[in-house]
C-alpha positions in Angstrom: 18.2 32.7 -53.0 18.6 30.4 -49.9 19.4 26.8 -50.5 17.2 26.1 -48.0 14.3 26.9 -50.0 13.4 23.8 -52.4 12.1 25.8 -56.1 11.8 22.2 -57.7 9.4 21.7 -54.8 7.4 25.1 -54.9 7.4 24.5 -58.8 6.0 20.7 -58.9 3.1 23.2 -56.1 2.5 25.4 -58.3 1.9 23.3 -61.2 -0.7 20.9 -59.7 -2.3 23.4 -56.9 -2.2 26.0 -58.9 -4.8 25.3 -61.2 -7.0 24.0 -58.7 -6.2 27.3 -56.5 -7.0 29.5 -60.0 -10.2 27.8 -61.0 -11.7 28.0 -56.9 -11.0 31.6 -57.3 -12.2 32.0 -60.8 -15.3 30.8 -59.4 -15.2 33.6 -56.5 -14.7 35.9 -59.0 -17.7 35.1 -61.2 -20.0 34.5 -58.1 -18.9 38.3 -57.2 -19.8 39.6 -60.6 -23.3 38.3 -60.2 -23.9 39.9 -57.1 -22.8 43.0 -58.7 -18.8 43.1 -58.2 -16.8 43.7 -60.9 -17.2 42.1 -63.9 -15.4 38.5 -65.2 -14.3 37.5 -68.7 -15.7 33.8 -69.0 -13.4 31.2 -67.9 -12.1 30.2 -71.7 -13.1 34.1 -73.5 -10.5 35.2 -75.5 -11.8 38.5 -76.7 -11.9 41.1 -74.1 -15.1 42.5 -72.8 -16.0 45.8 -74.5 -15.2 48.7 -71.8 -13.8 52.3 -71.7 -9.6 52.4 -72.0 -8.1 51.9 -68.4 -7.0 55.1 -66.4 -5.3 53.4 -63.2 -3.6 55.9 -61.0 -2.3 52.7 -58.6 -0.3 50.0 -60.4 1.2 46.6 -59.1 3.6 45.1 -61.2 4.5 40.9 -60.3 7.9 39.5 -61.7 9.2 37.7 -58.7 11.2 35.1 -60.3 14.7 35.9 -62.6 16.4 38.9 -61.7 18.1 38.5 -65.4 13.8 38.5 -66.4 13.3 42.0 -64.0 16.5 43.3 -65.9 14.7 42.6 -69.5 11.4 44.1 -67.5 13.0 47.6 -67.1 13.0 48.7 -70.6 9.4 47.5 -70.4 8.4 49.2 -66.9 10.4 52.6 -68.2 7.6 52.5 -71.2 4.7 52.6 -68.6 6.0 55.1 -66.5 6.3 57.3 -69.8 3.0 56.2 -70.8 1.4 56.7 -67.5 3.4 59.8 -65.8 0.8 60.6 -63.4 0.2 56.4 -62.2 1.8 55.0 -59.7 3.7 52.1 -60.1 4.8 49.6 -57.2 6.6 46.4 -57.5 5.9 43.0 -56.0 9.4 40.9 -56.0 11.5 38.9 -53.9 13.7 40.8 -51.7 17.2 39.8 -53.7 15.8 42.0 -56.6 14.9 45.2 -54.5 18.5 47.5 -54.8 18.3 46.8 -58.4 14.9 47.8 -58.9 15.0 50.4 -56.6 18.6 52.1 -58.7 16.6 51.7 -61.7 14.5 54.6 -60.2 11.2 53.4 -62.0 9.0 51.9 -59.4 7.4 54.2 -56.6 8.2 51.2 -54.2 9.4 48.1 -53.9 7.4 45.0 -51.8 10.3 42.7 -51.6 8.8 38.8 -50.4 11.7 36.4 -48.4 11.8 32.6 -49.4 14.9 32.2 -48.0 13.8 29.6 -44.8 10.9 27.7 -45.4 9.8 27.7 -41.6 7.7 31.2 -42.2 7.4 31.4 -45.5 3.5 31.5 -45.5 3.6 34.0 -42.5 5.8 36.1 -44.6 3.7 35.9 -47.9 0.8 36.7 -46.0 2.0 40.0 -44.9 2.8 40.8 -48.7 -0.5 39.8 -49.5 -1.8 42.3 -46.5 0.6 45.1 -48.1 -0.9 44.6 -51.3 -4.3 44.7 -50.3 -3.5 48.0 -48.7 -2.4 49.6 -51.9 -5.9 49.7 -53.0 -4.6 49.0 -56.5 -6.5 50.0 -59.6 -4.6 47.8 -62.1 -2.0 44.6 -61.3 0.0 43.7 -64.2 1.3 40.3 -63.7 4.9 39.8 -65.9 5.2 36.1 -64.7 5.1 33.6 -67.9 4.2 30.5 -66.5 3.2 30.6 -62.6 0.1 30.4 -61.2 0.6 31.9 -57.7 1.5 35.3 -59.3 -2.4 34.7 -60.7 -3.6 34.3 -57.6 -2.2 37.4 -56.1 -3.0 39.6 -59.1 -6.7 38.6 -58.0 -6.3 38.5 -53.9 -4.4 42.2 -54.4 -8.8 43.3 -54.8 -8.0 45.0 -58.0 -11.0 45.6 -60.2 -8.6 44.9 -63.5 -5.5 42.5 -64.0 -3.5 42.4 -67.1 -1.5 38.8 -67.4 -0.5 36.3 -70.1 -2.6 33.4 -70.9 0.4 31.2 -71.7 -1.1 27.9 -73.6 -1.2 24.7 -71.6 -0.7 26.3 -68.2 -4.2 27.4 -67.0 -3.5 30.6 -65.3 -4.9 33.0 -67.2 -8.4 32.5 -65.6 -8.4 35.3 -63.3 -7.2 38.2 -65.8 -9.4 40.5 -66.5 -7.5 41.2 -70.1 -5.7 38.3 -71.1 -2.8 38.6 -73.5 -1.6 35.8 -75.4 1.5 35.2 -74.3 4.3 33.8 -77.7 7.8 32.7 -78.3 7.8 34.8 -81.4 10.5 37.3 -80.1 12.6 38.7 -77.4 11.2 38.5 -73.9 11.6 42.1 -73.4 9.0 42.9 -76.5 6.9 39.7 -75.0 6.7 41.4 -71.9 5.9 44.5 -73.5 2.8 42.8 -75.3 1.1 43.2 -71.9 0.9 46.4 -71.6 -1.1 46.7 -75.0 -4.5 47.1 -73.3 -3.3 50.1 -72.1 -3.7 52.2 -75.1 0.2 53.4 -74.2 3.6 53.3 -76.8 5.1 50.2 -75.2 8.3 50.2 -76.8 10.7 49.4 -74.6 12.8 52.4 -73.9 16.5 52.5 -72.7 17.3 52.5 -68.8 20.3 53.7 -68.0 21.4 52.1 -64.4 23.7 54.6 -62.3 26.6 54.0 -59.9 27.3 55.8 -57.0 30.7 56.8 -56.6 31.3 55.1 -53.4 30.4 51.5 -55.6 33.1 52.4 -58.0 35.2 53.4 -55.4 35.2 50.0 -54.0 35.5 48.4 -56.8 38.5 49.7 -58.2 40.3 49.2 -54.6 39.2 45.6 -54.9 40.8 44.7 -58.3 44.0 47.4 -57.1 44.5 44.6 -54.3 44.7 42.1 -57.5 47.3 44.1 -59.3 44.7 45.1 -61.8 45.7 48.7 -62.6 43.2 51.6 -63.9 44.6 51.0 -67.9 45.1 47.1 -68.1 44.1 46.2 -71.7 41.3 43.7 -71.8 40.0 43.6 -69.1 37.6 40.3 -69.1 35.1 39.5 -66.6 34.2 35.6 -67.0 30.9 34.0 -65.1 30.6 30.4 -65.2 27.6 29.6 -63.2 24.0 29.3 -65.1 22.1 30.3 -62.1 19.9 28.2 -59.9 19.9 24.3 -61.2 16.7 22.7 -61.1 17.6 20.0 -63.3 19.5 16.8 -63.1 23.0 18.6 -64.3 23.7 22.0 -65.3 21.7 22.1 -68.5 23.2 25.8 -69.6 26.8 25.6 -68.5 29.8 25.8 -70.8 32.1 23.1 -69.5 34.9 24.6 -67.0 37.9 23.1 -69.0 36.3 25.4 -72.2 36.4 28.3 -69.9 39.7 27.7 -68.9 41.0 26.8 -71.8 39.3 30.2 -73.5 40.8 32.0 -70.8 44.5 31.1 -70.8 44.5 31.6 -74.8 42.8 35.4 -74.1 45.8 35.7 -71.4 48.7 34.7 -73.5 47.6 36.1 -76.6 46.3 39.3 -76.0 47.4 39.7 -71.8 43.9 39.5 -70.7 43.2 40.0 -67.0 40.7 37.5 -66.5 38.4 38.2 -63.7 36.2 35.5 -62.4 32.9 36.4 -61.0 30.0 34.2 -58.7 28.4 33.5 -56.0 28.1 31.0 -53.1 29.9 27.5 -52.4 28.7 26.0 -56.3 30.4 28.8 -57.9 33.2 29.1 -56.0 34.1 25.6 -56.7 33.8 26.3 -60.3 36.0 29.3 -60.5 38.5 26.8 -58.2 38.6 24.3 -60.4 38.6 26.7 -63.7 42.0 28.8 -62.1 43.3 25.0 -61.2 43.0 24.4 -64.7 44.9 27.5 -66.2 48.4 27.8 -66.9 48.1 32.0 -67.0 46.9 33.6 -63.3 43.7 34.7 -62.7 41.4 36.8 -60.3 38.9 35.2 -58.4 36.4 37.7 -57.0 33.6 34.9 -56.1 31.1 36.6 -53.3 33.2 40.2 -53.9 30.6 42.1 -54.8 26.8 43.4 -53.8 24.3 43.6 -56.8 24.6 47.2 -57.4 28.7 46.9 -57.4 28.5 44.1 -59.6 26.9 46.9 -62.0 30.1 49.3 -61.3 32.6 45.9 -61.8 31.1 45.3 -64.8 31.0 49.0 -66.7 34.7 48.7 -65.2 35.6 45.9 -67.8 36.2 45.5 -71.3 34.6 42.1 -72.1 31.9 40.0 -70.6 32.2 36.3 -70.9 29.0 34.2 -69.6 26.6 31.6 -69.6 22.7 32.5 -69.8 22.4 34.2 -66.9 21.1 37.3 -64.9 25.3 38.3 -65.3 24.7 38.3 -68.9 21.4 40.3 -68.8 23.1 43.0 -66.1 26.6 43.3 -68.6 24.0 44.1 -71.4 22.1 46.5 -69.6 25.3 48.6 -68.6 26.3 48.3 -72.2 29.5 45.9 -71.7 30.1 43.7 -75.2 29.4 39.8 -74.1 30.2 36.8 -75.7 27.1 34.6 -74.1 26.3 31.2 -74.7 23.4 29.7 -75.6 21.7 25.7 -76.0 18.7 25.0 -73.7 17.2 28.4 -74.3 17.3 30.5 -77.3 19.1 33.8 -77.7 15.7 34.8 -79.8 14.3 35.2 -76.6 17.2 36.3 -74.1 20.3 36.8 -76.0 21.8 40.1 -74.3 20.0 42.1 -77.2 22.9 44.8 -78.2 24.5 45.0 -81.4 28.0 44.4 -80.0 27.2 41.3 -78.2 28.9 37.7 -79.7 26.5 34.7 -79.3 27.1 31.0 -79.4 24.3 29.1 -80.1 23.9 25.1 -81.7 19.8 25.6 -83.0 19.8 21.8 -82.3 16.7 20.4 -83.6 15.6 19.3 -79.8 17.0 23.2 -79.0 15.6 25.2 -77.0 14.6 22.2 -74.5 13.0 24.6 -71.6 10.5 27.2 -72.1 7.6 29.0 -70.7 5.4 26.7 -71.9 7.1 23.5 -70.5 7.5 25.6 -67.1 11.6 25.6 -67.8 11.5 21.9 -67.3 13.5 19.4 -69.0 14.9 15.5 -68.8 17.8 16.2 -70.8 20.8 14.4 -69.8 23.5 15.1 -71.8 23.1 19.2 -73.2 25.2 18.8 -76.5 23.6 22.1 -77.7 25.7 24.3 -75.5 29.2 21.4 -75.0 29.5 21.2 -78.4 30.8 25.1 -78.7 34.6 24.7 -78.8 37.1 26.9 -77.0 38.9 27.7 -80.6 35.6 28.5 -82.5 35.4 31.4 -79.5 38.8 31.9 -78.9 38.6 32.8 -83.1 35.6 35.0 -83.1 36.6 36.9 -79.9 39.8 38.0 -81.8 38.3 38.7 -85.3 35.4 41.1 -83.4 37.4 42.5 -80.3 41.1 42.0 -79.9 42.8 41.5 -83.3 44.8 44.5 -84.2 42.5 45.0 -87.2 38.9 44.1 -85.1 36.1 46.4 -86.1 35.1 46.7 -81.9 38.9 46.8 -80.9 39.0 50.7 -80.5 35.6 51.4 -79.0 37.0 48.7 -76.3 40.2 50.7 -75.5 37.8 53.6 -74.6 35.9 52.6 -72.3 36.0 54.0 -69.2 37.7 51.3 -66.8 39.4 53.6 -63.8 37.5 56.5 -62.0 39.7 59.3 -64.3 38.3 57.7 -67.7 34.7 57.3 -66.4 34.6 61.1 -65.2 35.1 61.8 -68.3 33.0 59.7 -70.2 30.2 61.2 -67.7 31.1 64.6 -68.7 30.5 63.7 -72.2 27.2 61.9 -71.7 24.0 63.0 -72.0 22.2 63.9 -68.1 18.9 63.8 -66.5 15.7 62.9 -68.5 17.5 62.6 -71.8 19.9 59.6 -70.9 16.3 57.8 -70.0 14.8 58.5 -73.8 
């Protein structure tokens, strides 16, 4: 995402326009049903209209913002392709998400929107407004939580039904046709799946598996060969110390640097870790800078090394993931890597990293978690003691006593995982192919 594009700005839009934008459009909507268009739940009906079960055979799907939100969509979008084999489903996005999705093999396409450059941004969401249109869509299921614009295009997109959440205090959920009651009750990926309940479908989430191509992992390991990191090196830890784009005054979900570095240089010494810092752009390359500054033990930087879909290979390449909240954390999940995330702003209840393996830090301050859906992942918070607090020994401790002591209960499933090309050509002759790697 561009810095030249201002989200605090296109937020503070969408929270006052928005509204105004939804209920001018409402009113469209019920004028049309009058003269005989399709029919519109009143404006404040919770209880849907009585009607036959949907059959679409064109689906749009919206989740533009949070790739680390369209990696806990996928179990979610697997589910309605199983439930709807014969449908097909396209995805509306922004373009940074599109190789992902598209690896994932689940949507039929993938209508990637630009922000990066505010001088045509309009122009450019116009024509993804025009390709929507064109779709001639049956059904848009809208995954966004909180924006209003997503709304909007659900109803623009001329589709006679719209499935999205009707997320208390944000006044978008006007111009859905079924409106699902959007709650913080459990992990986003079975909130998300809440929405496609109107479809009369099994929406459990069901696993994806997301593939590598040999020429990624071929890269890959030439890259950490150029760092002296050899096939065999036991742990290998990847470490990501950036919490995304900031929209707040300071990094509210950021482990400090000196607890990263501190973390790592114990892991190094201890247990001869290769620590492998990941990122992206100027921000994060300052912070792994500053982190390897820090460190008495050396360390990798690989800042900007890798595209999205190598990033997948890197990180089925290493032993441990160490990470803020973050789309990193979400992608190291989904490839089945063991993480040790940390938590203070948001709650892991919602988007811990969700396997068994995983180690989470997390304070449950009584002002914790301080930005949600309904508070549009706003807060004033100035000083984010939830997530400081955690101290590098209290990890340092837990890392050893689940992963790297001698006696750890996770220590030998770590030693075999695949982390050169000869161990992961094995581990794909053992694993299950096709169809039945998906179930």
């Amino acid at each position: 995402m561009g810095s030249s594009f201002n989200y605090n700005l296109a937020r503070r839009i969408d929270s006052w326009a928005g509204p105004l934008l939804c209920a001018a459009l409402f009113a469209v909507s019920r004028v049309h049903a009058l003269l005989g268009g399709p029919p519109q739940p009143a404006m404040r009906a919770t209880t849907p209209p009585r009607r036959a079960p949907l059959e679409p055979r064109r689906i749009l799907v919206i989740k533009c913002y949070g790739l680390g939100n369209v990696v806990m969509l996928l179990p979610v979008l697997a589910a309605l392709r199983h439930g709807l084999p014969q449908a097909r489903v396209d995805f509306l996005t922004l373009e940074e998400h599109r190789a992902l999705l598209e690896r994932s093999g689940l949507p039929s396409r993938v209508i990637g929107i630009t922000l990066r450059g505010f001088p045509g941004v309009f122009a450019r969401l116009w024509r993804a407004l025009r390709e929507v249109r064109a779709g001639r869509y049956d059904l848009v299921i809208d995954f966004e939580q909180f924006v209003k614009f997503s709304a909007a295009i659900a109803y623009l997109s001329g589709a006679p039904e719209r499935i999205g959440f009707n997320t208390d205090g944000q006044r978008r959920g006007w111009l859905y046709t079924k409106r699902v009651v959007y709650t913080d009750s459990e992990h986003m990926s079975r909130i998300f799946a809440r929405l496609l309940r109107p479809l009369a479908i099994d929406t459990e989430p069901r696993r994806v598996v997301l593939d590598t191509r040999p020429d990624e992992e071929a890269r890959v390991d030439a890259r950490l060969a150029e760092h002296g990191i050899e096939a065999g090196r036991f742990p290998r830890i990847a470490v990501h110390m950036g919490s995304g784009d900031n929209f707040y005054r300071i990094p509210l979900k950021r482990w400090p640097i000196e607890n990263f570095a501190a973390l790592c240089d114990e892991l190094a010494k201890r247990h001869g870790a290769a620590i492998l810092f990941t990122g992206k752009g100027a921000e994060e390359r300052e912070l792994v800078a500053t982190a390897i500054a820090k460190m008495t033990m050396p360390a990798v930087d690989l800042c900007d090394g890798f595209s999205v879909t190598e990033l997948l290979a890197f990180l089925k390449r290493c032993h441990l993931v160490i990470v803020n909240d973050t789309s990193v954390m979400h992608i190291a999940a989904a490839v089945r890597t063991p993480t040790v995330a940390f938590f203070g702003p948001t709650a892991p209840l919602h988007y811990g990293p969700g396997n068994p393996e995983d180690l989470v830090f997390y304070r449950d301050l009584h002002c914790s978690p301080c930005l949600t859906n309904y508070n549009l992942k706003v807060s004033r918070c100035t000083d984010p003691v939830c997530v400081r607090s955690i101290p590098p020994d209290e990890v340092l401790g837990a890392v050893e006593k689940r992963f790297l002591a001698s006696d750890a209960p996770l220590r030998a499933q770590l030693e075999r995982r695949p982390t050169g090309p000869l161990e992961a050509a094995e581990a794909a002759r053992l694993a299950p192919t096709g169809s039945d790697a998906r179930e």
